[in-house]
NULUM-160371 format. One record per residue (C-alpha): residue number from 1; residue in three letters; x, z, y. Coordinates in Angstrom, 1 decimal. Last residue first. Layout:
REM NULUM-160371
FIBA,seq,type,c1,c3,c2
FIBA,NUM,ALA,X,Z,Y
...
//
This chain:
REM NULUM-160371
FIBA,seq,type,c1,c3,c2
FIBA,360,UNK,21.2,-43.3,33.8
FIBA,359,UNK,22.5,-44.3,30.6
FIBA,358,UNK,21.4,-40.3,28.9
FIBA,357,UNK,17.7,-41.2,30.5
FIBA,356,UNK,17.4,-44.4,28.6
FIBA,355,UNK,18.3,-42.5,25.1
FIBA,354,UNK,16.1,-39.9,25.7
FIBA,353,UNK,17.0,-36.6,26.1
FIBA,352,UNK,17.3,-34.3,22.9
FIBA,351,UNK,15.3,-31.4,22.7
FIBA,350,UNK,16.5,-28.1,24.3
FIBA,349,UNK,15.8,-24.7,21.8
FIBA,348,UNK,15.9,-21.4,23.0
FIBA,347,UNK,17.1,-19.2,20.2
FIBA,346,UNK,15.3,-15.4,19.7
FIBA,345,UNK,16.8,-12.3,19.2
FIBA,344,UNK,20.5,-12.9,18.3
FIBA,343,UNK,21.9,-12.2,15.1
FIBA,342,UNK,21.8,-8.8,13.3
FIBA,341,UNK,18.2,-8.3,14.3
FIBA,340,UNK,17.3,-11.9,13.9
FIBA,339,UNK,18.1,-15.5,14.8
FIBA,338,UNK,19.9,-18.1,12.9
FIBA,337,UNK,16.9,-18.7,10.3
FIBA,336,UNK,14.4,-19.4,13.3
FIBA,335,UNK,16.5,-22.6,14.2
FIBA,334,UNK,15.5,-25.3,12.4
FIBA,333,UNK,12.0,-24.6,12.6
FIBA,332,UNK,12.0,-24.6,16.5
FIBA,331,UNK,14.0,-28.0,16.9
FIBA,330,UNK,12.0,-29.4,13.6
FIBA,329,UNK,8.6,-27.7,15.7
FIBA,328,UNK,9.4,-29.8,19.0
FIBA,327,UNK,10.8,-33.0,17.7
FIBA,326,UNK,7.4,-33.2,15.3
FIBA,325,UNK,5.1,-32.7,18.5
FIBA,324,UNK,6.9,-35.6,20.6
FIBA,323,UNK,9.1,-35.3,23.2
FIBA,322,UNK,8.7,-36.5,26.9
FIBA,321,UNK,5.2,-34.8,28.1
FIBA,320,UNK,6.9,-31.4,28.0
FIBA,319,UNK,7.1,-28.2,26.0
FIBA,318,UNK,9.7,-26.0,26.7
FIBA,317,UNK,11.1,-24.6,22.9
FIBA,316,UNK,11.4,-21.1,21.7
FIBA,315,UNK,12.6,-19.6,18.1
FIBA,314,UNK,12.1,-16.3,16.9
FIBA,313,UNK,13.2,-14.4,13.4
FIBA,312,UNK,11.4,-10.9,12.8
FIBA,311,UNK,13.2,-8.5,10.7
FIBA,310,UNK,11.1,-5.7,9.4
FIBA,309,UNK,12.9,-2.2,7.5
FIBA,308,UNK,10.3,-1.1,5.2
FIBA,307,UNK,9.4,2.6,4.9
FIBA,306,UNK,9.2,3.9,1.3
FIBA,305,UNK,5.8,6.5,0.7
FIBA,304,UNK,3.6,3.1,-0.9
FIBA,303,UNK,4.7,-0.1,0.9
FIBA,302,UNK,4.9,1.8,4.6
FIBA,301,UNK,5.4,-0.6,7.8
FIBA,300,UNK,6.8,1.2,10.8
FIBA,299,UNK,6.3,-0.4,14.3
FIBA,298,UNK,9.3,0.1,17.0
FIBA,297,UNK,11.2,-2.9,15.7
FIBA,296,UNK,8.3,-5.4,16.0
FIBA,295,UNK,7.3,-4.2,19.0
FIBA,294,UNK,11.0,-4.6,20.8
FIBA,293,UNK,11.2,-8.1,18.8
FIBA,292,UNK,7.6,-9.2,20.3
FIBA,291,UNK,8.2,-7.9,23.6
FIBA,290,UNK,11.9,-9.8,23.3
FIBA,289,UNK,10.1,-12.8,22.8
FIBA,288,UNK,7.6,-12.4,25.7
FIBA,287,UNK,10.7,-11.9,28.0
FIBA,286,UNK,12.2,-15.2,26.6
FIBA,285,UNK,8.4,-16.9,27.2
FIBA,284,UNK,8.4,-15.9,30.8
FIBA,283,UNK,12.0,-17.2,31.6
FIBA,282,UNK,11.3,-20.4,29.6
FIBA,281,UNK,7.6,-21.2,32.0
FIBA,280,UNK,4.1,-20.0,31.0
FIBA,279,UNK,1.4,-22.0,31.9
FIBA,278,UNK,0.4,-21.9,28.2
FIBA,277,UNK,1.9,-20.0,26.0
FIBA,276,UNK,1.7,-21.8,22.5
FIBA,275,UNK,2.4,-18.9,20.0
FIBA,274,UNK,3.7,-20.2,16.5
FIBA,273,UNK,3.2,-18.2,13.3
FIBA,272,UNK,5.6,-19.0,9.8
FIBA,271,UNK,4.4,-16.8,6.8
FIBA,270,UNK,5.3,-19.7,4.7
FIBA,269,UNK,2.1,-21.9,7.2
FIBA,268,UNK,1.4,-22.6,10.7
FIBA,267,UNK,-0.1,-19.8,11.1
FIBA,266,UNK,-1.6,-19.7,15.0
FIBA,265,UNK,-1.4,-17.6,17.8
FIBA,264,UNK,-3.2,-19.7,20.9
FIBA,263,UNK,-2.5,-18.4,24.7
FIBA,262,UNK,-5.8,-17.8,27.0
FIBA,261,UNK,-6.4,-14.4,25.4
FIBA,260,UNK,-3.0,-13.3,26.3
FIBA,259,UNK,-0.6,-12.4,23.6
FIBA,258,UNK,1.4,-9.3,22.7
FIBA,257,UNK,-1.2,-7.7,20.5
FIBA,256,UNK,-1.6,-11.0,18.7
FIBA,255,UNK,1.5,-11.3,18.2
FIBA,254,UNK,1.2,-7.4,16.9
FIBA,253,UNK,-1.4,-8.5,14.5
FIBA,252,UNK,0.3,-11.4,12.8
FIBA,251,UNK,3.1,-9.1,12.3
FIBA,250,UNK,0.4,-6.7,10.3
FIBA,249,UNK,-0.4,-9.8,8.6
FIBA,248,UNK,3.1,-10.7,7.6
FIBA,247,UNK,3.3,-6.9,6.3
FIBA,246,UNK,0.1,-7.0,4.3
FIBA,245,UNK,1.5,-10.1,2.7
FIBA,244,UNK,4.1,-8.8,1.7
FIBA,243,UNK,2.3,-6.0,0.1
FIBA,242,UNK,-0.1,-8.4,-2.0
FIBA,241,UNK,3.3,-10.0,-3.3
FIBA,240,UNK,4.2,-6.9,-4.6
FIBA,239,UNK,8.4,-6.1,-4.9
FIBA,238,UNK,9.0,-5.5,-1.1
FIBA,237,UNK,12.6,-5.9,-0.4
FIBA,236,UNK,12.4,-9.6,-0.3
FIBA,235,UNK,10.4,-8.8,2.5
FIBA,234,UNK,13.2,-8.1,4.4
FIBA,233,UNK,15.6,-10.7,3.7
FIBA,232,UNK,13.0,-13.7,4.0
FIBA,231,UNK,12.7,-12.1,7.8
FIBA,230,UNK,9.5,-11.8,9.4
FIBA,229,UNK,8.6,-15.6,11.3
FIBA,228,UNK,7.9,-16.2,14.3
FIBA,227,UNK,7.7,-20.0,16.2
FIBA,226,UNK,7.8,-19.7,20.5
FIBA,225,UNK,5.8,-22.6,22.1
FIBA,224,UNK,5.8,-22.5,25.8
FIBA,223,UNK,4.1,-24.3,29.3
FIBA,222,UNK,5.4,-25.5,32.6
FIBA,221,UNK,3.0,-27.4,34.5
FIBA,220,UNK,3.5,-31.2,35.4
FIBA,219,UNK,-0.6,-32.0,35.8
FIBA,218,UNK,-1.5,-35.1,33.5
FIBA,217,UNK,1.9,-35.1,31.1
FIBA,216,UNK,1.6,-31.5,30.7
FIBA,215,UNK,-2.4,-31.9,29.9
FIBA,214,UNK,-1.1,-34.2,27.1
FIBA,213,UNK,1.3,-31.9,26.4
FIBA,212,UNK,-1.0,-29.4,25.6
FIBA,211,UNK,-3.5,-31.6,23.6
FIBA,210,UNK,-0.7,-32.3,21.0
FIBA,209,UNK,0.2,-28.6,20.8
FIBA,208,UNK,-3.4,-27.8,20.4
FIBA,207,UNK,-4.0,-30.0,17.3
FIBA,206,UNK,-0.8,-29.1,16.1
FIBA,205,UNK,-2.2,-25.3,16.3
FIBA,204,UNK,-5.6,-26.1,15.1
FIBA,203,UNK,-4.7,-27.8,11.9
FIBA,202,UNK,-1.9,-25.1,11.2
FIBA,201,UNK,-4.5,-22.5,11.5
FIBA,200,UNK,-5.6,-19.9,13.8
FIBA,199,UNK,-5.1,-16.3,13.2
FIBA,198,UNK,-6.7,-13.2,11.2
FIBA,197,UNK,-3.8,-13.6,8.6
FIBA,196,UNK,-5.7,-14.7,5.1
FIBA,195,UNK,-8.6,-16.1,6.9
FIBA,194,UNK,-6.8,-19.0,8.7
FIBA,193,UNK,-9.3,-20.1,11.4
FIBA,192,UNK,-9.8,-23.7,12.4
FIBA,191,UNK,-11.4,-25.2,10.0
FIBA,190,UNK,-12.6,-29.2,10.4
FIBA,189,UNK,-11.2,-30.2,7.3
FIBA,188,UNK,-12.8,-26.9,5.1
FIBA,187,UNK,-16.5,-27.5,6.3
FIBA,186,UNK,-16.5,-30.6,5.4
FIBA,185,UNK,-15.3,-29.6,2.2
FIBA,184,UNK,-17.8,-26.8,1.6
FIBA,183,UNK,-20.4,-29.3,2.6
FIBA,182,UNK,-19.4,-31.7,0.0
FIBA,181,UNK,-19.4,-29.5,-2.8
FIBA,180,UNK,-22.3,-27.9,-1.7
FIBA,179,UNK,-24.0,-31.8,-1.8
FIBA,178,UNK,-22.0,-32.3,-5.2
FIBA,177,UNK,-23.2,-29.5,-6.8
FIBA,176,UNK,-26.9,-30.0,-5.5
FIBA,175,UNK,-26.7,-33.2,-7.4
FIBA,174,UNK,-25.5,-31.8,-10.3
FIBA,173,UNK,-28.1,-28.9,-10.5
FIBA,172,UNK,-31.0,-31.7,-9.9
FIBA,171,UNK,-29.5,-34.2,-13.0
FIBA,170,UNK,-28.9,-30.7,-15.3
FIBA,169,UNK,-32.5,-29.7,-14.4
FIBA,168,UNK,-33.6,-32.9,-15.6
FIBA,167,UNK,-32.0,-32.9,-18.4
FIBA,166,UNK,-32.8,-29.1,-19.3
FIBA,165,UNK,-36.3,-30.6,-18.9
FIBA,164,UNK,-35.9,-33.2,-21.7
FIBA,163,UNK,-34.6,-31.1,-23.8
FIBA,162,UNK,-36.7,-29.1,-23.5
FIBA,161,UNK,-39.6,-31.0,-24.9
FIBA,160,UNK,-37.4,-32.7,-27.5
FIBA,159,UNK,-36.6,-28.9,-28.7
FIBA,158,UNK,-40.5,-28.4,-28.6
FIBA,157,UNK,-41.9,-31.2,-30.6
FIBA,156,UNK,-38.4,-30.9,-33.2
FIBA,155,UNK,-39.9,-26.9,-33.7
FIBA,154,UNK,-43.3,-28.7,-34.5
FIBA,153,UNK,-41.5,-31.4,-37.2
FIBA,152,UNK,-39.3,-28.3,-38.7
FIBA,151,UNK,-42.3,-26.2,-38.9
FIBA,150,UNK,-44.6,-28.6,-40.7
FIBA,149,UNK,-41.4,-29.5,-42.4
FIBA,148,UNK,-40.8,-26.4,-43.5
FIBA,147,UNK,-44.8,-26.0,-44.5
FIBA,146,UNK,-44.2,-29.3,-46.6
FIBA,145,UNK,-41.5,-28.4,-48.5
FIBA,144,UNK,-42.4,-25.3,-50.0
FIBA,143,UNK,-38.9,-24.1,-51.3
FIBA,142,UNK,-36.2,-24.2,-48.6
FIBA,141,UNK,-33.8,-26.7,-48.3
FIBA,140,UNK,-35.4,-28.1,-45.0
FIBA,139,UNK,-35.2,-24.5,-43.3
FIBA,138,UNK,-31.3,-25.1,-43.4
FIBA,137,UNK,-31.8,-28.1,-41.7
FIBA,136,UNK,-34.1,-26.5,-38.9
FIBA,135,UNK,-31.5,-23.2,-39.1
FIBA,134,UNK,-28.2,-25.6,-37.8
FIBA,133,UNK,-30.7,-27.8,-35.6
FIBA,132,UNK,-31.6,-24.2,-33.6
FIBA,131,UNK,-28.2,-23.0,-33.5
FIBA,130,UNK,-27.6,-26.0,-31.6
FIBA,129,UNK,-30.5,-25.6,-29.1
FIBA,128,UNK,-29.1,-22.3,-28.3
FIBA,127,UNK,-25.5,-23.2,-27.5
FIBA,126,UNK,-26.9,-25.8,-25.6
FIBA,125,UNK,-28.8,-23.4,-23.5
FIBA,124,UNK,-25.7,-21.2,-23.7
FIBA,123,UNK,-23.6,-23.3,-21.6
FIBA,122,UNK,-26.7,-24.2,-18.9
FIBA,121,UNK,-26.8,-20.3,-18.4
FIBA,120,UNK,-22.7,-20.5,-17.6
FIBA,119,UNK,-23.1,-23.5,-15.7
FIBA,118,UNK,-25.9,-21.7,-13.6
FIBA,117,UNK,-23.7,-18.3,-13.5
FIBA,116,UNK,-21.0,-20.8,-12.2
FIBA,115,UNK,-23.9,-22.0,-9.5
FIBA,114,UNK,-24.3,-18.7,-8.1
FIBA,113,UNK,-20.5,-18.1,-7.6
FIBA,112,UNK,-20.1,-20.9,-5.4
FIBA,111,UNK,-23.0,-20.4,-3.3
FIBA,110,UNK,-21.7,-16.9,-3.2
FIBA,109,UNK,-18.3,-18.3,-1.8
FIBA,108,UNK,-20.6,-20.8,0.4
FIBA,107,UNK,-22.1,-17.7,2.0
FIBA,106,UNK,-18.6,-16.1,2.7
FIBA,105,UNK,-17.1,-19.5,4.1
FIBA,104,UNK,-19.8,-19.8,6.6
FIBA,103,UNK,-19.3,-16.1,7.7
FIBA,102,UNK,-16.0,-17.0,8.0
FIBA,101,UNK,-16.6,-20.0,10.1
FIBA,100,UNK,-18.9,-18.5,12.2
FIBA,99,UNK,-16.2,-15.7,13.4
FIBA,98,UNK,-13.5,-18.9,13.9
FIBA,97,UNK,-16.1,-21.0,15.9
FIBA,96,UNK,-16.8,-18.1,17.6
FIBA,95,UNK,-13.4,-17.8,18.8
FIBA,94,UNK,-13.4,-21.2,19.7
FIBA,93,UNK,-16.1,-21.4,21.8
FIBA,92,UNK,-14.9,-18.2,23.9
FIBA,91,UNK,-16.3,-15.0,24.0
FIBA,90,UNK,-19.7,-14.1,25.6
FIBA,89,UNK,-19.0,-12.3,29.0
FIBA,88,UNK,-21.0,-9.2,28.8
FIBA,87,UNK,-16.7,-7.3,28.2
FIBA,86,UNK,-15.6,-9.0,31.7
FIBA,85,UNK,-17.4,-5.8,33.1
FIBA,84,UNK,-15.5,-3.7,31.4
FIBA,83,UNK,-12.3,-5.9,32.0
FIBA,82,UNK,-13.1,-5.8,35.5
FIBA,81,UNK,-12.8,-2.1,35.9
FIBA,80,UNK,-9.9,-1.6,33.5
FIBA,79,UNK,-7.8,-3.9,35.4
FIBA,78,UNK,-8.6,-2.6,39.0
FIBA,77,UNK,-7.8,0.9,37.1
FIBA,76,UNK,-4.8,-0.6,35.6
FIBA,75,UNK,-3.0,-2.0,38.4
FIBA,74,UNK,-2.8,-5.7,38.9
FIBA,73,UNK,0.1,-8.1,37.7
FIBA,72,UNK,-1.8,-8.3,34.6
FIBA,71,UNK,-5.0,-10.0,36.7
FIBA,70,UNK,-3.1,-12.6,37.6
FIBA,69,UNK,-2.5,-14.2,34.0
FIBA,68,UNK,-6.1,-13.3,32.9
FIBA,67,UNK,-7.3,-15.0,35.6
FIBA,66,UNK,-5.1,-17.7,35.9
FIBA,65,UNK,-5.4,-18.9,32.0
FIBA,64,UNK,-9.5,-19.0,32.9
FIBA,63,UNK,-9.1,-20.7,35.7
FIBA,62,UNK,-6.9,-23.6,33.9
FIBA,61,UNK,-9.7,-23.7,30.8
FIBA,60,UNK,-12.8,-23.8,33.2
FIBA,59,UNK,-10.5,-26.4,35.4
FIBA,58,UNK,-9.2,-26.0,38.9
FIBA,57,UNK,-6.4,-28.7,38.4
FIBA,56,UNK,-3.5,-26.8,39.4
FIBA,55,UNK,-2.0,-27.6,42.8
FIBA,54,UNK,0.2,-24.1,43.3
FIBA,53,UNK,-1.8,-23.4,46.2
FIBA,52,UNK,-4.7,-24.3,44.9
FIBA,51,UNK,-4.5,-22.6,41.7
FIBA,50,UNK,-3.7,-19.3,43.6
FIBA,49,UNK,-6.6,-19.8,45.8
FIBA,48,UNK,-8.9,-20.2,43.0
FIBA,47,UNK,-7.7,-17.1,41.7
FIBA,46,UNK,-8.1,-15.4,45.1
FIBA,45,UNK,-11.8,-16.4,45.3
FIBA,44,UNK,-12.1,-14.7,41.3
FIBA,43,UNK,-10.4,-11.3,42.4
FIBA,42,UNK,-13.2,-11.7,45.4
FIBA,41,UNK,-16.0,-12.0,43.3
FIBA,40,UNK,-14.7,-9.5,40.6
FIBA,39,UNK,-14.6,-6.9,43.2
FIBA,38,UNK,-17.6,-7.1,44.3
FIBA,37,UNK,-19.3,-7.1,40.8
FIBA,36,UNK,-16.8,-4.8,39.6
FIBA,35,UNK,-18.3,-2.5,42.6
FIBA,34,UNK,-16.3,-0.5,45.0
FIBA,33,UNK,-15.4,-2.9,47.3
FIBA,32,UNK,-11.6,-4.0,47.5
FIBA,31,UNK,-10.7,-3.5,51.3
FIBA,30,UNK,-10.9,-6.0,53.8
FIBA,29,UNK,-7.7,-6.5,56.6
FIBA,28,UNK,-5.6,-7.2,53.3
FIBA,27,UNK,-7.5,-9.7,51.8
FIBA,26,UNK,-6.4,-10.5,48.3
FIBA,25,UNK,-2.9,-9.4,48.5
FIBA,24,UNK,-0.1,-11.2,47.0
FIBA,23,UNK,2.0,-9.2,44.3
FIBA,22,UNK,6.1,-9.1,45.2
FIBA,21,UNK,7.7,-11.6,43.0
FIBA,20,UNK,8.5,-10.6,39.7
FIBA,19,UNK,5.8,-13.3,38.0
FIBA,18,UNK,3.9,-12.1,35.2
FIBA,17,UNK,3.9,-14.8,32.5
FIBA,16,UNK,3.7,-13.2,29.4
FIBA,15,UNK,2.7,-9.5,30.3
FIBA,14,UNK,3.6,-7.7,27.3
FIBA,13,UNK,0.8,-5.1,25.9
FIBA,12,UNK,2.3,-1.3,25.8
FIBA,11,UNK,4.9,0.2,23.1
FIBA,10,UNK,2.8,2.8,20.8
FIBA,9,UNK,4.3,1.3,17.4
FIBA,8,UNK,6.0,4.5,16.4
FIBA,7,UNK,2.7,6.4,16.7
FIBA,6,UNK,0.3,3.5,14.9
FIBA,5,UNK,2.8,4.0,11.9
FIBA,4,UNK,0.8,1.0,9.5
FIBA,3,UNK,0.5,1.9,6.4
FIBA,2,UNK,1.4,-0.8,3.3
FIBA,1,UNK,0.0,0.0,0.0
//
């Protein structure tokens, strides 16, 4: 069993992209009214402001990155105020999406289950109807032939009669088969949630990669991907394969812990996680890595009474509109095995330039 030492791990939420520069008032001729209502209003005018001034597209998606990015560099009462009231805000698509999804995947599961007890009633059908022909031909050795076959020739009557049902069942069971079937993998290639780690998926992280640097080609922003992985070395250490996988969850957790709600934490598979940060520039990102590291190292994971010693590797990359998605994660891939505790905490990786740019 693997506990998780809530008391070792008390290190506060990393502010990805805080700038150091001295915060920007609202209005300071007009104080902050009392309300969250009031006070969200005017938060919400200086976000707009912000994006203005830094000429960012003032999209749903952009405002909502700026708000939560802003409001970090606030103190915590103003923060706790408008996070309460932030909390009757529905969540985002996607995270619905994910909640529906396993609720979707739960029902189909019994689906699933409910049609191998079918098959396995089906099984013993025919099972029955053949022990029935064995005793109808051992009835037709019997003495007083024609009351056997009286019997026999009845008993055929009502085995052809079911038969012919069971058939028809069978047609209708395999055709609902092959509809669940279908839904359950319809439902599968547009997933977007790995169940095992609480996370998004591969799909939906090289899906928002691509998208992101698209947007980076539109606007010119800066934005991040950092890969994670816990060390091969340290979980070799844990015996139970159930256990390791507690641990690479807990991880999961903790990037999650360190993350803003507008950045995307996503497996992307081996107990690898990436982290897009979005509007979030190198400097930003190397701080968030050694957040993740100093969390990491100051979180105890138990497999039974023995404490496991974690080793998290990190990789970061810039992403722009000049490199593709695969040259971003093989630079990132490659180069999460050189970091770690005895290494160096992260690696900030620099794609190639283009051939035309290196003749200029």
């Amino acid at each position: 069993m693997v506990r998780f030492n809530k008391e070792k791990g008390k290190t506060g939420v990393y502010n990805i992209d805080v700038k150091d520069e001295v915060e920007v008032p609202l209005k300071e001729s007009l104080p902050i009214p009392q309300s969250s209502n009031g006070e969200l209003e005017k938060f919400s005018a200086f976000v707009l402001k912000v994006l203005g001034d830094e000429n960012i597209p003032p999209t749903p998606s952009n405002f909502q990155i700026y708000f939560d990015k802003l409001l970090e560099n606030k103190p915590a009462p103003f923060k706790k105020r408008i996070n309460e009231f932030l909390e009757l805000e529905v969540t985002n698509n996607d995270e619905n999406h994910a909640r529906i999804e396993r609720e979707m995947k739960e029902g189909f599961s019994q689906i699933k289950n409910i049609m191998q007890v079918i098959s396995t009633i089906y099984k013993n059908l025919n099972i029955m109807q053949e022990i029935v022909k064995k005793r109808s031909a051992e009835l037709q050795i019997t003495p007083n032939q024609l009351a056997v076959q009286n019997i026999i020739s009845s008993l055929g009557g009502d085995l052809k009669k079911m038969s012919e049902l069971t058939s028809k069942q069978i047609e209708l069971l395999k055709e609902y088969y092959q509809k669940t079937t279908s839904i359950l993998q319809e439902v599968e290639n547009n997933s977007i949630f790995d169940a095992r780690f609480g996370v998004y998926n591969k799909r939906y992280l090289l899906k928002s990669i691509a998208d992101e640097i698209k947007l980076i080609a539109n606007y010119s922003h800066s934005s991040s991907l950092v890969l994670a992985k816990v060390k091969e070395e340290a979980l070799d250490k844990i015996v139970s394969k159930k256990d390791r996988e507690t641990v690479i969850r807990n991880v999961a957790k903790l990037l999650l812990k360190t993350s803003r709600r507008s950045d995307i934490v996503a497996h992307y598979g081996d107990g690898i996680f990436g982290m897009i940060l979005k509007h979030t520039d190198l400097n930003s990102a190397k701080k968030a890595c050694d957040r993740i590291s100093d969390l990491v190292y100051a979180t105890s994971f138990f497999v039974g009474t023995a404490e496991i010693e974690t080793d998290i590797e990190l990789s970061i990359v810039a992403l722009d509109s000049e490199h593709s998605l695969e040259e971003f994660l093989a630079l990132t891939l490659e180069a999460l095995s050189k970091t770690g505790k005895k290494l160096v905490p992260y690696i900030v990786c620099t794609p190639k330039v283009p051939d035309d740019e290196e003749d200029q």
